[in-house]
ROSEKE-786653 format. One line per 10 residues: number of its first residue (from 1); for each residue x, y, z of C-alpha. Coordinates in steps of 0.2 Angstrom, whole numbers, plus 2048, in hexadecimal, padded with zeros to 3 digits. Layout:
// ROSEKE-786653
NUM) X:Y:Z; ... $
// end
This chain:
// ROSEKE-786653
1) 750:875:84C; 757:865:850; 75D:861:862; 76F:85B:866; 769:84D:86E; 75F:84A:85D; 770:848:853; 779:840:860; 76B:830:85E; 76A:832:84B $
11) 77C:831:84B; 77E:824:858; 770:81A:84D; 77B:81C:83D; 78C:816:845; 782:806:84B; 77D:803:83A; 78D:808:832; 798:7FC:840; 78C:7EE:838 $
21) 792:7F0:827; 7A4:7F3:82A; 7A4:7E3:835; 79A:7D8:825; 7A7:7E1:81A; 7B7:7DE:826; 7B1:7CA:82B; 7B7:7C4:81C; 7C5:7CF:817; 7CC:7CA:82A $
31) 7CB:7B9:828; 7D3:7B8:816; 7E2:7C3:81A; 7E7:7B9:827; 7E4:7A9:81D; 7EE:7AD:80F; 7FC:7B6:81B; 7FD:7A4:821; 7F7:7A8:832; 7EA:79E:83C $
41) 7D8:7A6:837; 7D7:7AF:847; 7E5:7B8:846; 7DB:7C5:839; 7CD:7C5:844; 7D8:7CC:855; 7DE:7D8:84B; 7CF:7DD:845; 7C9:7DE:857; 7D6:7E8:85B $
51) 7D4:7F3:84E; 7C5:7F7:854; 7C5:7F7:868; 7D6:7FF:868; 7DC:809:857; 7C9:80E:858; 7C7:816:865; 7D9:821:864; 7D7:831:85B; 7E0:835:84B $
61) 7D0:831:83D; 7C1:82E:841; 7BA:825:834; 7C6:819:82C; 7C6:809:833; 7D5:7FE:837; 7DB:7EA:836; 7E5:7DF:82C; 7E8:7E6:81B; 7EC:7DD:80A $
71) 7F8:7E4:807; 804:7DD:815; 7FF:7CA:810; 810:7C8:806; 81A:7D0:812; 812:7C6:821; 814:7B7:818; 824:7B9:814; 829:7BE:826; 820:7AD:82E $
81) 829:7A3:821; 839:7AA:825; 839:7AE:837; 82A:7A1:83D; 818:7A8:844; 820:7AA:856; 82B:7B7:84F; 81B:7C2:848; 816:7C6:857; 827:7D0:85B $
91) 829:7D6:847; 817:7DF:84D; 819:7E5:85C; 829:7EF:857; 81F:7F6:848; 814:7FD:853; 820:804:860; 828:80E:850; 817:812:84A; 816:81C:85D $
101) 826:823:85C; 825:82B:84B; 813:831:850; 81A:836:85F; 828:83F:856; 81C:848:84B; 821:83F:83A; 812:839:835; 80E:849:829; 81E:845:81F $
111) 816:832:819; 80C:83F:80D; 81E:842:807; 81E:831:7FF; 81C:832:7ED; 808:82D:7E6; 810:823:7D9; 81B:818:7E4; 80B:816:7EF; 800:810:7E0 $
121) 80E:804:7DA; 810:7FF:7EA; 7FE:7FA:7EB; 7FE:7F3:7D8; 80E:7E9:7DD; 806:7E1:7EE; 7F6:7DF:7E3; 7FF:7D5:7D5; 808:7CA:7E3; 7F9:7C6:7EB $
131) 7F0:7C2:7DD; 800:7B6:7D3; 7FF:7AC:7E7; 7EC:7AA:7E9; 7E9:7A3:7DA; 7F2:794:7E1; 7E7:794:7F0; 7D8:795:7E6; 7DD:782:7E0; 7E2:77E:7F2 $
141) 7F4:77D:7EC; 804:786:7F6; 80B:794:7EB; 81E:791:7E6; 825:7A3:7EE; 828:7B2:7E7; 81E:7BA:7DB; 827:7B7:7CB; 829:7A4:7CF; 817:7A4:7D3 $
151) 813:7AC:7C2; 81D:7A0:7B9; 813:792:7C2; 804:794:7BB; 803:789:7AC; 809:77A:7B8; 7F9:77E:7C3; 7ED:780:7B4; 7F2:76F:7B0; 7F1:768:7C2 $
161) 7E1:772:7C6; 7DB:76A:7B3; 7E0:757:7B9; 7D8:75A:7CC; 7C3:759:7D0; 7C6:761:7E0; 7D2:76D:7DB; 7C6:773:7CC; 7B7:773:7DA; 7C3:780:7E3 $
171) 7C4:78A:7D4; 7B5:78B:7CE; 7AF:792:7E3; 7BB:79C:7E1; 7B6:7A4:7D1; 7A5:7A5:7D6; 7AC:7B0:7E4; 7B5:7BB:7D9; 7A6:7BE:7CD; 796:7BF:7DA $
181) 7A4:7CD:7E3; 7A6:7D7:7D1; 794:7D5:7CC; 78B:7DB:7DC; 792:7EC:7DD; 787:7EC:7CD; 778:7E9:7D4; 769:7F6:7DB; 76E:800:7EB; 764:7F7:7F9 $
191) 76F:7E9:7F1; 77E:7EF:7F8; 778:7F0:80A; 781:7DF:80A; 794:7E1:809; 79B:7D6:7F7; 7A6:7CD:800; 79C:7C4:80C; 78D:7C1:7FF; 79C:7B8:7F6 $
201) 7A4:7AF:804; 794:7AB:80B; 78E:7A3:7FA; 79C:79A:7F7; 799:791:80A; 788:790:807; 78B:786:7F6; 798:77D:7FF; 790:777:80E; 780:773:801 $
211) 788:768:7F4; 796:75F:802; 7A3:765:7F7; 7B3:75E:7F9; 7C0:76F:7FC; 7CA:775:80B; 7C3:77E:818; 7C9:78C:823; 7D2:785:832; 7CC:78A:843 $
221) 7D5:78A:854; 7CB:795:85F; 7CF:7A9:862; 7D8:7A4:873; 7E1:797:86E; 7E9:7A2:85E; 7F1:7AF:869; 800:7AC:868; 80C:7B9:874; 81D:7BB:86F $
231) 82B:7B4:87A; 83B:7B5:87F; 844:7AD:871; 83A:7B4:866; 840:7C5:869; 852:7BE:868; 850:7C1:855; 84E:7D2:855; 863:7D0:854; 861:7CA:842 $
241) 863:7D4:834; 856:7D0:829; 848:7D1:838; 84D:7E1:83B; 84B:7E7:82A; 83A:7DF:829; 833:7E8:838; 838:7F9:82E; 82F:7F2:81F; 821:7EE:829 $
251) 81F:7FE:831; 825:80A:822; 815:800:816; 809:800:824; 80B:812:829; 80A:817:816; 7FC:80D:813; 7F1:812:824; 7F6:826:81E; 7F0:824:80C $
261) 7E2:81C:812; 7DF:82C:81F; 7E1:839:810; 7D5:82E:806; 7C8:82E:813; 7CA:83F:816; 7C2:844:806; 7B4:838:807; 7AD:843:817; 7AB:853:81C $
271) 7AE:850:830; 7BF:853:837; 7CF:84F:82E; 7DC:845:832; 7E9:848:83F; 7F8:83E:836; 802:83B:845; 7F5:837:852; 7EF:82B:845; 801:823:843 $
281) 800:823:856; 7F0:81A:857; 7F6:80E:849; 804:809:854; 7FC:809:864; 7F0:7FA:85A; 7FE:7EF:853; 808:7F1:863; 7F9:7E8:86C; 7F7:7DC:85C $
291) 80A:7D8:85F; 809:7D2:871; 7FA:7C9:86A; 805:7C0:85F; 7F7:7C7:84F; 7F9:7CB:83F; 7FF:7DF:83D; 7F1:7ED:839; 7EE:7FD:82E; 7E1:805:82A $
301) 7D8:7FF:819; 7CE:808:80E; 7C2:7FD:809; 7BB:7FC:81B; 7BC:80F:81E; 7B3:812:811; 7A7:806:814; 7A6:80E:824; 7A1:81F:81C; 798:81A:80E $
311) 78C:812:819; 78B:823:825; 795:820:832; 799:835:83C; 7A4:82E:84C; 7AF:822:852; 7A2:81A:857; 7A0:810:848; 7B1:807:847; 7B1:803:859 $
321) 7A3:7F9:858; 7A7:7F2:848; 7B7:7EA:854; 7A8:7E3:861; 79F:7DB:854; 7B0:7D2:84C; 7B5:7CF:860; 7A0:7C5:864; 7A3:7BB:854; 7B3:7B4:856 $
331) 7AC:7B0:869; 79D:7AA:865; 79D:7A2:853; 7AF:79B:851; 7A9:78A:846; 7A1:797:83B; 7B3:799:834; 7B6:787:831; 7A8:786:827; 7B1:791:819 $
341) 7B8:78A:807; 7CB:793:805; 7C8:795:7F5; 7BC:7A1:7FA; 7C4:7AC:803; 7D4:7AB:7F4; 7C6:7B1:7E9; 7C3:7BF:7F5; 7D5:7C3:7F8; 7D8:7C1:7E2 $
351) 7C8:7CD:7E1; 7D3:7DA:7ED; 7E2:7D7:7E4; 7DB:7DE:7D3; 7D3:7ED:7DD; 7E5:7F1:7E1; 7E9:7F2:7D0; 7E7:805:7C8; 7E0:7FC:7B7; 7D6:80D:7B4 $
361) 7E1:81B:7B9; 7F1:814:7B2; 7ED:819:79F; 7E8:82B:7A2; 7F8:82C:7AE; 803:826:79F; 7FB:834:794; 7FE:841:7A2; 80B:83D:7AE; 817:82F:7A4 $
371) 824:831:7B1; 818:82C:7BF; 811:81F:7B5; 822:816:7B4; 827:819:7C6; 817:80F:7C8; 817:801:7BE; 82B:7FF:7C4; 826:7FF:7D4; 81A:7F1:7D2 $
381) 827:7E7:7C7; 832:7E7:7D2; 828:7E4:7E3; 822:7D6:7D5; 834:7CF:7D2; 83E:7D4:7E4; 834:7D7:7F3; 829:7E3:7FD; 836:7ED:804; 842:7EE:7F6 $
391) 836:7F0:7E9; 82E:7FF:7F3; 842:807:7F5; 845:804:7E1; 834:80D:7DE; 83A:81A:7EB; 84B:81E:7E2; 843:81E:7D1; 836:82C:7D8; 845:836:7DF $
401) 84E:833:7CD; 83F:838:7C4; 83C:848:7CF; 850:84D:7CB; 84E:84A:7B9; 83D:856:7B8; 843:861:7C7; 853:865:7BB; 84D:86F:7AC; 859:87B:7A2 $
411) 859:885:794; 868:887:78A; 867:899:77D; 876:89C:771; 878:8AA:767; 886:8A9:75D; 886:8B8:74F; 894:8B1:746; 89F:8C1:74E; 8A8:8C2:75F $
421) 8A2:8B8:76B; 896:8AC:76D; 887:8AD:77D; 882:89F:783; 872:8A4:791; 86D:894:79D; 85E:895:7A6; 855:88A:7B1; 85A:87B:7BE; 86D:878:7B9 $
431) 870:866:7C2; 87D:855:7BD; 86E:84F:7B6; 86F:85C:7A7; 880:85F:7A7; 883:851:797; 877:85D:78E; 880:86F:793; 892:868:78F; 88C:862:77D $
441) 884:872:77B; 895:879:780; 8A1:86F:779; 897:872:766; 89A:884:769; 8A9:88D:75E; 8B9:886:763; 8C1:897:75D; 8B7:8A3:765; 8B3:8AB:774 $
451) 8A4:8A5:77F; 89A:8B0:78D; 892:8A6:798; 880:8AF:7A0; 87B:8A3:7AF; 870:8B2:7B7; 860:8A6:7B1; 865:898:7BB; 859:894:7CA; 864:886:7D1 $
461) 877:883:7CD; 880:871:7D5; 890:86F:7D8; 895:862:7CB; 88D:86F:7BE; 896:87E:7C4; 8A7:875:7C4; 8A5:86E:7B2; 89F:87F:7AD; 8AD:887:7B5 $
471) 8B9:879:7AD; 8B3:87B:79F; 8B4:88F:79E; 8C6:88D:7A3; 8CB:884:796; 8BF:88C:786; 8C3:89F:78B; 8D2:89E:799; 8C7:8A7:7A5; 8BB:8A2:7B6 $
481) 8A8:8A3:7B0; 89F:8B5:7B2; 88E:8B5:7B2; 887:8C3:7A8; 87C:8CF:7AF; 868:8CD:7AF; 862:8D1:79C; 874:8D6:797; 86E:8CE:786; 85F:8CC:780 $
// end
């Protein structure tokens, strides 16, 4: 029989193995998010710390694993370009002070509301943006803007990336990147001890350093020097509109994408479940500290968390350390980061940007579910063509209009002998969505003879129903609908 004191030192020994891999998988990941958020390189790696040494520690999951996430890049670039870096500091600590108080109000549950279709496009949309901006950075170039005018750069940059030695050199790192990431996970298992990512990012500085290759390097400042607290005039902006509705952008995505993540990880284990709302807490506790630290904003990712558990991790153990081994790098080894290409880490953010992408899932979907696979691929068109935020309400309202439309089944019977009157039997969800469809049914009926209306089969009558039906009744038979009995007519 084995002793407690046995499994407590087995699972101690996995967790210190585990922390290992989720810190070689989180390294990189850390350092290109915040790159291509257009944040100084450190930025990634404080939040990273913190999502270890704080989020870590705070119950809610055990397992999954937080820092900056992908799919905020866009919308943290967006908000530095507009607002300036100062201002991120304030846009994420008031994320976080909502993250608490919707924890703390016990709606975290109701983010499982969110429609599974919306989240994918969402994810598809963010994946799709990342990829149409990075691909600038892998030639060393600045992206236009927006998606769609990024997209419609892309023959001008073949041609510049064609006429330029250097720029081609990026390229080609940061294509080696892309394709040493997709062909190790095909390699024997003792293979994948190393995480993709850093084999690839490793490489590529390796090669780079080597051969004296002529691309830009990761800029470095020191982790001190790049906390930036926010200030007194900083917080002035919170009057402003459009950094108000950011801040509720930033904390709507991130707590959607941390909870996803949580119901992901949760069937990748048998351990305890999830607590949605101490988890939204503990998410908000994390990017409240990476405010005041002037860092990038955190969610939990699932590529770390299930890194985490893949490699055995049992406690929270794990993902604290993991946020120690970010926190001695970063202290110890800051000139290691200027010593990687960019184009590197593009390819490693490009690589995440297809992963986002549900290549494989959206054909059956389309065979089953069509209505979910439009919401989808809308709501990544649109996150594509507008923004974040609006794309993710378009997707919203679709959802809710799709839901209506499937939600509002009728039947429509006639049985019309040719004698007396004509029965007309309506069963089902009678809503304004279907009422085009009962009034032509109607309106085809005998104009000369009577009609009996039986509405006993209806689950659900609306108001703009029941006053056309009753309109309509007035004026075809001079008298107020009566429902007929239950099985009055067969």
């Amino acid at each position: 029989m084995t002793s407690p004191l046995s499994t407590l030192r087995s699972a101690l020994r996995t967790d210190f193995t585990s922390s290992l891999v989720v810190f070689l998988v989180a390294l990189p990941l850390c350092v290109g998010v915040a790159v291509a958020s257009g944040v100084p390189a450190e930025l990634g790696l404080i939040t990273g710390i913190v999502g270890g040494l704080v989020t870590g520690l705070l119950p809610g999951s055990s397992l999954q694993v937080s820092g900056p996430a992908a799919g905020l890049t866009v919308l943290v670039l967006t908000a530095v370009q507009e607002y300036g870096l100062p201002a991120l500091g304030v846009i994420v600590l008031a994320t976080g002070l909502l993250q608490l108080a919707l924890g703390a109000l016990r709606l975290g549950r109701f983010f499982r509301a969110i429609s599974l279709s919306v989240v994918h496009g969402m994810l598809a949309g963010i994946g799709l943006v990342l990829i149409a901006g990075q691909v600038y950075a892998l030639a060393g170039q600045k992206a236009p803007g927006s998606g769609t005018a990024n997209i419609a750069g892309w023959p001008g940059l073949l041609v510049d990336i064609v006429s330029s030695g250097p720029a081609v050199t990026a390229v080609g790192i940061g294509a080696g990147t892309v394709v040493v990431m997709t062909l190790w996970k095909k390699l024997p298992g003792r293979a994948q001890l190393l995480p993709g990512p850093l084999v690839a990012v490793g490489a590529a500085t390796l090669a780079t350093a080597v051969f004296d290759l002529s691309v830009a390097r990761v800029e470095v400042s020191g982790l001190m020097e790049a906390i930036q607290p926010p200030g007194g005039s900083d917080f002035a902006q919170l009057t402003e509109v459009g950094l108000l509705t950011t801040i509720v952008a930033f904390t709507l995505i991130a707590s959607a994408e941390s909870l996803f993540s949580a119901a992901a990880v949760d069937r990748l284990h048998t351990g305890p479940k999830t607590d949605y709302d101490k988890e939204l807490m503990a998410q908000g506790a994390g990017n409240t500290v990476c405010g005041l630290l002037g860092a990038l904003p955190m969610t939990a990712v699932i590529v770390r968390s299930a890194a985490n558990v893949q490699a055995g991790a049992r406690t929270k153990v794990s993902r604290v350390l993991h946020g120690l081994w970010l926190l001695l790098f970063a202290a110890l080894l800051p000139a290691a980061l200027g010593m990687i290409p960019t184009a590197a880490l593009a390819g490693v953010l490009i690589h995440a940007g297809f992963k986002l992408l549900p290549v494989k899932e959206l054909r059956p979907l389309w065979r089953e579910h069509r209505g979910e696979a439009v919401v989808l691929m809308i709501t990544a068109g649109a996150i594509l063509v507008t923004n974040m935020f609006e794309g993710v309400l378009i997707g919203l309202v679709m959802a809710v209009v799709k839901t209506a439309w499937e939600t509002s089944h009728i039947h429509i019977d006639v049985d019309d002998t040719g004698e007396g009157a004509v029965r007309v039997r309506i069963r089902g969800h009678a809503t304004f969505l279907r009422l085009p469809r009962i009034l032509d049914t109607l309106e085809g009926l005998p104009a000369d003879r009577p009609v009996e209306l039986n509405l006993a089969g209806l689950r659900h009558l609306d108001h703009a129903c029941m006053s056309a039906l009753q309109n309509w009744a007035d004026q075809h038979n001079a008298h107020t609908i009566q429902a007929a009995p239950t099985g009055a007519w067969a």
